[in-house]
N, C-alpha and C positions, 0 to 999 in steps of 0.2 A: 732262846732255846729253839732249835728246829724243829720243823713238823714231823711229828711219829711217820715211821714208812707204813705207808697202805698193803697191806695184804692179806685182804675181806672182801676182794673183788667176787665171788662166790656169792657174799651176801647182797652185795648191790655195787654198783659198777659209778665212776664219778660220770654224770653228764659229759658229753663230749661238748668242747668249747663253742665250735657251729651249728651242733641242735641248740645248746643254748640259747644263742644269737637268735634261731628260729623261733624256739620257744616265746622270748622276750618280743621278738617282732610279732608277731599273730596274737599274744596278750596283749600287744598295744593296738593293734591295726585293727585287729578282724575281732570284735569284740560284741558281734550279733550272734544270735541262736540260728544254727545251719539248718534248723528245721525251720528258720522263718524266712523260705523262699521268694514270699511275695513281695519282700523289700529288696534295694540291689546291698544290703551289709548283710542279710542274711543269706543270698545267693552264693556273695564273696565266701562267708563262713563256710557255708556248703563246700564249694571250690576246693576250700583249704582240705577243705574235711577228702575229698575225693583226690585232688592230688598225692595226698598221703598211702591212702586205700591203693595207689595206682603204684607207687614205690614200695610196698610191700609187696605187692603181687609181684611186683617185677623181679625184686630179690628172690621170694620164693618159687616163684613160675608157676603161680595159681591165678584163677581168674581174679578179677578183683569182686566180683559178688559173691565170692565163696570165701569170704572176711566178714569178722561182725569182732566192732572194737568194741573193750571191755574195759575195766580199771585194773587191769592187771593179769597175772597169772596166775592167781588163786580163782577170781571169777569165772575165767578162761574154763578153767578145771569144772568147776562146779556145774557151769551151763554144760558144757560138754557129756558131761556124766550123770548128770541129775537128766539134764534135756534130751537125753536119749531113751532114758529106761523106760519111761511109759508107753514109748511103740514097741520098744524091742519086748515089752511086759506082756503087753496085746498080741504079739506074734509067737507067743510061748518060746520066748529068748530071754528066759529072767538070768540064765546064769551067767555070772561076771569072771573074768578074769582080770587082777592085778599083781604085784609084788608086795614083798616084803620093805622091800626100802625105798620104796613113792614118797616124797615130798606129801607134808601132811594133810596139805589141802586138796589131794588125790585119795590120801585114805580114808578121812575122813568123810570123802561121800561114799565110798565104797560100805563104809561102818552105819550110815544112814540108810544106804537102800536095803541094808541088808533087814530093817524093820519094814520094808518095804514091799517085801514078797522077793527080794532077789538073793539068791543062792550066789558065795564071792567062792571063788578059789583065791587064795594068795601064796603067787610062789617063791620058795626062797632065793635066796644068793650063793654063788660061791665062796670060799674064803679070797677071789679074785673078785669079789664085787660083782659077779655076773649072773644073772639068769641063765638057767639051761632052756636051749630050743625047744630040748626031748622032754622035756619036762614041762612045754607049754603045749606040746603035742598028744602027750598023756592026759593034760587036764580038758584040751577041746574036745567038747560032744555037741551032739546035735542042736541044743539048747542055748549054745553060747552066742551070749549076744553081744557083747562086747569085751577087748581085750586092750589095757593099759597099762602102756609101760615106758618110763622115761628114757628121754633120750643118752643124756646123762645125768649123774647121781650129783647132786650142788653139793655133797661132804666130800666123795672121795676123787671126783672128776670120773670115775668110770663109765664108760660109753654102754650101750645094748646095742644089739644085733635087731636094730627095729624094723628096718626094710626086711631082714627073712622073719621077723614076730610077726611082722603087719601080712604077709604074702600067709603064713598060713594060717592066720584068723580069716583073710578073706576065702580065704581058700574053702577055710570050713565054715563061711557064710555069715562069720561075725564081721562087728567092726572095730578100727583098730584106732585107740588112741594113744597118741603121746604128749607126755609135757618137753614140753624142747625148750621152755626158758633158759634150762641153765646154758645149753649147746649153744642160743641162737648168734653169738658174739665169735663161734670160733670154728661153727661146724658148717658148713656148706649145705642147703636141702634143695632138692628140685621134689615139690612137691605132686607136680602133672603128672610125673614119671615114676613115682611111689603107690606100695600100697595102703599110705597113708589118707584115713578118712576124716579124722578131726586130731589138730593140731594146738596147742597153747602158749600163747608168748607173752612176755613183758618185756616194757620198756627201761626198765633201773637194771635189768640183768643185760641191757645191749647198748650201755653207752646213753641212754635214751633217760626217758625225765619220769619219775615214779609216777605211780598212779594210775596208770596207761596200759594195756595190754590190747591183745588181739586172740582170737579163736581162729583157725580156717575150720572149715568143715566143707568138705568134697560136697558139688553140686552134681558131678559124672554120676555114671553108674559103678557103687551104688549110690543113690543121692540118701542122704542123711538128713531125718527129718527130724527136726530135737521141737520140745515145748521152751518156752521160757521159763525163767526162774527165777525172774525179778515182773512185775508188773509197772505199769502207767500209761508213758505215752503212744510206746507202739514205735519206738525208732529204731535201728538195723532189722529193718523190716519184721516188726515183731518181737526179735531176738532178744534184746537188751533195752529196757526203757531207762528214760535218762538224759538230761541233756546230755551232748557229745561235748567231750574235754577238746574240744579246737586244737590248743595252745600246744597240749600233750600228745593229741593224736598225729599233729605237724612233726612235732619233735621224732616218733615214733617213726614215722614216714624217713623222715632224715637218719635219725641214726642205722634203719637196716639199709639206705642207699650205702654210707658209709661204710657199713660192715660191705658190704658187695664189691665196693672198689680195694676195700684193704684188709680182708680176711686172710689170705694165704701171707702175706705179708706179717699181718698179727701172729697167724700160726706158727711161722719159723722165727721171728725174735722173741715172741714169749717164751716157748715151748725151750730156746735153748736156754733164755733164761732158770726157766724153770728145772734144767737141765745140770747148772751150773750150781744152783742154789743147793740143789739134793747133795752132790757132790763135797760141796765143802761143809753141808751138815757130817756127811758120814765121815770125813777126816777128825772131826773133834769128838763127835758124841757115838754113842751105841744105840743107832736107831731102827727102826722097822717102817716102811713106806707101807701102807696097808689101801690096796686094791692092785687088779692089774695095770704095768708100769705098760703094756706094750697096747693099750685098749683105754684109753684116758683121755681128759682135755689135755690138752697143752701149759695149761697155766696152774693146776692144780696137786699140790699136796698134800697128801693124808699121811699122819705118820705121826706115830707112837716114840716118846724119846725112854730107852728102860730106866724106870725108878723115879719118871719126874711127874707129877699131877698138873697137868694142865692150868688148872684155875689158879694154882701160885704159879707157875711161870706167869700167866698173862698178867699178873696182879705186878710181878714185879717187873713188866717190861712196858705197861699201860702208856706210859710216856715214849718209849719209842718204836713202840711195832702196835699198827693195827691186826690184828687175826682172829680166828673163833677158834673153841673149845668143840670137840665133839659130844659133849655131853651139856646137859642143861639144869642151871639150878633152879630146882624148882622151891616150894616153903619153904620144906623141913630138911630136904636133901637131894644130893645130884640124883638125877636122871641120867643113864647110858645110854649114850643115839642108837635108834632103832636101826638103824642100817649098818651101823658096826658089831650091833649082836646080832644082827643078822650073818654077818660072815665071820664072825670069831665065838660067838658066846657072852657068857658075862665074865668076862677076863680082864685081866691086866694091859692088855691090848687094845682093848676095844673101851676099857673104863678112861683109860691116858690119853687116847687121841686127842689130835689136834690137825687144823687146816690152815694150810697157807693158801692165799689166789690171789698170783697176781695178776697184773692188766698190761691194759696200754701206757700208761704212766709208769710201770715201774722201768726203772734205769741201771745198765749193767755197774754203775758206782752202788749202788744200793744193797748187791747182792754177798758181797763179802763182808760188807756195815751187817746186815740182815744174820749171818754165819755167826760173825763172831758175838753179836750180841746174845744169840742163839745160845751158842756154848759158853760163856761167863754168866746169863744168869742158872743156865743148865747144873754146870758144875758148882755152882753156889748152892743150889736147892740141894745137891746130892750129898755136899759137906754137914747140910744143914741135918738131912736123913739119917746119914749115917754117925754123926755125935753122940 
C-alpha cells in the first residue's frame, strides 16, 4: 500500500533532507555545551551555535544580537508577550491589543496578563479572515503598549496587513508583535526595514527540525526591553535559560538559508498547485473556500464541503490523505475553531471546515489522485446522509 498524501504541511512541515544531514552531523560532531567556552568542543558548539544566528539574520536582515533562540514558536510568543508587559506595566502601557484568531499560544498570554493588571482589546475578523486597519486605529489610545497580530492565520492561510498594523502601533508609541511561524516558509520579511519590533519563529513550520524556534526583538529605536520568563543559567544573554539545542538550532540556521535561496520558487509551484487542487474540488463537489482567495499563503486551503462533517470524511480517508479538521474533539464533543467563528459564526460553514497544506513535496501527480479521492469519499458520506 502507498503512503497517504501529506497535506498538514500547516501543521508541521517534513525536515528538509540537508537540514537533516545538518542536524545529524552536529549531533554527532559537536556534542559539547556552547556555553562551555573554555574547552576547544565547547568553542566548536558555540561556533555552531553562532553560525546559525548569522543565517537567520541574514534571511531576515536583522542583526544577529537582536535573535534569542527558543524551543519553538509557542515559547517565542510567551517570552515576547509575557517579557514585555512588565516595562510597558511600569510606563502606564498596560493596554493590549490582539485578535480574535491568534494561534492559541498568543492568546493565551493575552488571557494571563489580563489577571495581571493588563486591559486586552481583541479585534475581530472579517468574513475574509482579516482584521480591519480602522478598527485597530479605533482601539489605539495613549496607553497602548503593545499590539499582536499574526502574520498569517495556520487554519485558513490568510495574511494581515502587518507592516501598516506595525506603522501605526508605532506610530501611537506601542509595540508591535507578530507570530510569523506560519508565513516564514513562503512569505519574504526584511525585518531592518519594518515596523516590526518582536517577531516569532519555528523551525517544523520552515522545513527545519521541531523543537527549535527563534524570537527577534528589535535592539534599534525603540529598543525592546522584555524580562525573562523562564529562569537558570542566564544563556541568550538573560533571555532564555537553557542549555542551547546545537543540533536544532544548526538545523534552523539551514533551513531559513534554504527558504532564501528557494522561496519565490516555492511560491509559484506551490501556489499553482494549490491553484489546480481548488479547481478540480469545485468540478465534483459544492464547496465554499473560506477566507480571502486573493490575501493568503500560497499552499493553503480552507474550505467547507456542503453536507459533509469533517471528522467522517477524515476517518474514511485516514489511509490516504493526511489533512486537519477545523474543529477539535474535545471529551464529550467537537469544539468549532475559534477563527472560523470568528468570520462566520456558529454555522454550518464554519462547524464543517476543513484544511488542506501543501508543501514542497507535494507533486503535480498528486493533485488529481487528492480530487478524486476528495469526491468519492464526499459523495459516499452524502448518500450515506441522505438515506
Amino acid at each position: 500500500m502507498s503512503a497517504p498524501i501529506y497535506l498538514d504541511h500547516n501543521a508541521s512541515t517534513p525536515i528538509d533532507p540537508e537540514v537533516l544531514e545538518t542536524v545529524i552531523r552536529v549531533s554527532r560532531d559537536t556534542y559539547a555545551n556552547p556555553s562551555s567556552v573554555e574547552h576547544s568542543q565547547g568553542s566548536a558548539a558555540a561556533r555552531v551555535v553562532e553560525t546559525a544566528r548569522g543565517q537567520i539574520a541574514g534571511h531576515l536582515n536583522c542583526k544577529e544580537t537582536e535573535l534569542v533562540f527558543t524551543a519553538g514558536s509557542t515559547e517565542a510568543n510567551n517570552l515576547a508577550i509575557l517579557g514585555a508587559f512588565p516595562r510597558l506595566k511600569e510606563a502606564g502601557r498596560a493596554h493590549l491589543i490582539t485578535t480574535k484568531i491568534e494561534h492559541p499560544s498568543v492568546l493565551a498570554c493575552f488571557d494571563h496578563l489580563e489577571g495581571r493588571g493588563a486591559r486586552v482589546t481583541r479585534l475581530g475578523a472579517d468574513e475574509g479572515g482579516q482584521v480591519s486597519l480602522d478598527e485597530l486605529v479605533e482601539a489605539l489610545t495613549d496607553e497602548t503598549g503593545l499590539v499582536s497580530i499574526m502574520a498569517a492565520n495556520n487554519e485558513t492561510g490568510v495574511l494581515q496587513p502587518i507592516l501598516q498594523a506595525g506603522q501605526l502601533a508605532e506610530n501611537a508609541g506601542a509595540l508591535f508583535h507578530t507570530d510569523f511561524s506560519q508565513a516564514s516558509a513562503l512569505v519574504p520579511l526584511d525585518l531592518k526595514n519594518s515596523p516590526i519590533h518582536l517577531a516569532s519563529f519555528s523551525g517544523h513550520k520552515a522545513y527545519g527540525p521541531k523543537g527549535v524556534g527563534a524570537l527577534y526583538r528589535s535592539i534599534r529605536k525603540p529598543r525592546v526591553n522584555l524580562a525573562p520568563v523562564m529562569f537558570g543559567g542566564g544563556q541568550e544573554k538573560g533571555l532564555r535559560a537553557g542549555t542551547l539545542n546545537t543540533p536544532g538550532i544548526a538545523g534552523l540556521g539551514h533551513a531559513f538559508e534554504l527558504i532564501s535561496k528557494h522561496v519565490e520558487r516555492d511560491r509559484e509551484r506551490i501556489g499553482a498547485l494549490r491553484d489546480q487542487l481548488e479547481r478540480e474540488l469545485k468540478e465534483t463537489l459544492q464547496v465554499q473556500i473560506n477566507g480571502n482567495t486573493q490575501a493568503r499563503l500560497p499552499n493553503t486551503i480552507s474550505i467547507t464541503i456542503n453536507g459533509v462533517v469533517p471528522q467522517a470524511l477524515m476517518q474514511k480517508l485516514r489511509n490516504d490523505l493526511c489533512f486537519s479538521a477545523s474543529s477539535a474533539c474535545a471529551t464529550e464533543h467537537v469544539e468549532t475553531s475559534h477563527v472560523l467563528l470568528a468570520m462566520f459564526g456558529d454555522t454550518p460553514r464554519a462547524r464543517n471546515a476543513f484544511r488542506l497544506g501543501l508543501g514542497r513535496q507535494t507533486r503535480r501527480e498528486d493533485i488529481s489522485r487528492v480530487a478524486d479521492l476528495f469526491g468519492q469519499a464526499a459523495h459516499e458520506l452524502l448518500l450515506l446522509r441522505s438515506a
